[in-house]
C-alpha positions in Angstrom: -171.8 -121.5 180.4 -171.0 -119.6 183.4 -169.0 -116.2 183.2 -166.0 -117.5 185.5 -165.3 -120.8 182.8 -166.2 -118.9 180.1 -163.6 -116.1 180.9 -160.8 -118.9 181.7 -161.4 -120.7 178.3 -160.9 -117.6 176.5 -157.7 -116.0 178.1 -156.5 -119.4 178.0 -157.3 -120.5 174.5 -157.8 -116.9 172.5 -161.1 -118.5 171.4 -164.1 -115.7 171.9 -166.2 -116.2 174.7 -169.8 -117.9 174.1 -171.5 -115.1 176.1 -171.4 -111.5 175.6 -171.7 -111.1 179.6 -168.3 -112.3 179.7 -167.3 -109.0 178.0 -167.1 -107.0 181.4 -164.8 -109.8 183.2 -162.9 -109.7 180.3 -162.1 -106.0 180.1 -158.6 -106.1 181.7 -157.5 -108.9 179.0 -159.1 -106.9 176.3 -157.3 -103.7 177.5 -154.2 -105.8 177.1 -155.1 -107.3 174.2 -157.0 -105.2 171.8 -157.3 -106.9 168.5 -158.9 -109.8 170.7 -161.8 -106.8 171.8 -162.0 -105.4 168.5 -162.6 -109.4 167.2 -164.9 -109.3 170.2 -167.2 -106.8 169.0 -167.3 -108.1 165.5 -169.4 -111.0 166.8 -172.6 -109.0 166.7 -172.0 -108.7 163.0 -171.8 -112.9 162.6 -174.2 -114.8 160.8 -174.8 -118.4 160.1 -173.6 -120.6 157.5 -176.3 -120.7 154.8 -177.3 -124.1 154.9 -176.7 -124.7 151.0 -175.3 -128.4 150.4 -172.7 -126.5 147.6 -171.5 -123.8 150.5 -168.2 -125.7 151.4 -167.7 -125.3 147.8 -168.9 -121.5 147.7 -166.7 -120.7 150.9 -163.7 -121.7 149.4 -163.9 -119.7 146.2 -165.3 -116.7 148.2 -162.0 -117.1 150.0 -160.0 -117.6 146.9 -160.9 -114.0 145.5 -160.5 -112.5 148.6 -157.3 -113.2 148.7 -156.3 -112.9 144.9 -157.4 -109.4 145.9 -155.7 -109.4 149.1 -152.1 -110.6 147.2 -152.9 -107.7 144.1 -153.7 -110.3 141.6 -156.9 -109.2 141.2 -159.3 -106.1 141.3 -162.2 -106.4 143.7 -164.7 -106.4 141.0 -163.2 -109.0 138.6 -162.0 -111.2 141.6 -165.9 -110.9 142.4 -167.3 -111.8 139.3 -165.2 -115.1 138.9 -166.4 -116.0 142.3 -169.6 -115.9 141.5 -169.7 -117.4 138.0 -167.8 -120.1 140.0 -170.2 -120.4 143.0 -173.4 -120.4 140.2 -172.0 -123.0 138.7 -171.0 -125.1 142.1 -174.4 -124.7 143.3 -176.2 -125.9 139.7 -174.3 -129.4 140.3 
């Protein structure tokens, strides 16, 4: 995908560009914008999926403690526990 497309989509849609080149046509929207840069540069922290049939599963309770945490309903490391006694026991089915 070309910069000038690439730049359109993502001023246009708030989606993150495909290409980190875009980054420099981008600057005055990012300027504007800065939670969209700061999202930007998080990118080079991504990884894949784990390709795990039981991960839809595993995502959801990861997201579940997260925000039991998140909402005070939980402590960080009990919220984490449950999640993975819960994700063990989704991926041994």
């Amino acid at each position: 995908m070309e910069s000038e497309p690439n730049e359109g989509w993502s001023r246009a849609t708030l989606y993150f560009p495909a290409r980190q080149s875009t980054r420099e046509a981008l600057a005055d929207f990012i300027k504007e914008n800065p939670l969209f840069g700061t999202g930007f540069e998080w990118q080079n922290y991504g990884r894949k999926e784990p390709a795990v049939a039981a991960w839809g599963a595993v995502r959801g309770i990861l997201a579940d403690a997260v925000t039991a945490v998140a909402n005070g309903k939980a402590s960080p490391e009990s919220a984490l526990q449950v999640a993975a006694e819960k994700a063990m026991s989704s991926m041994s089915q």
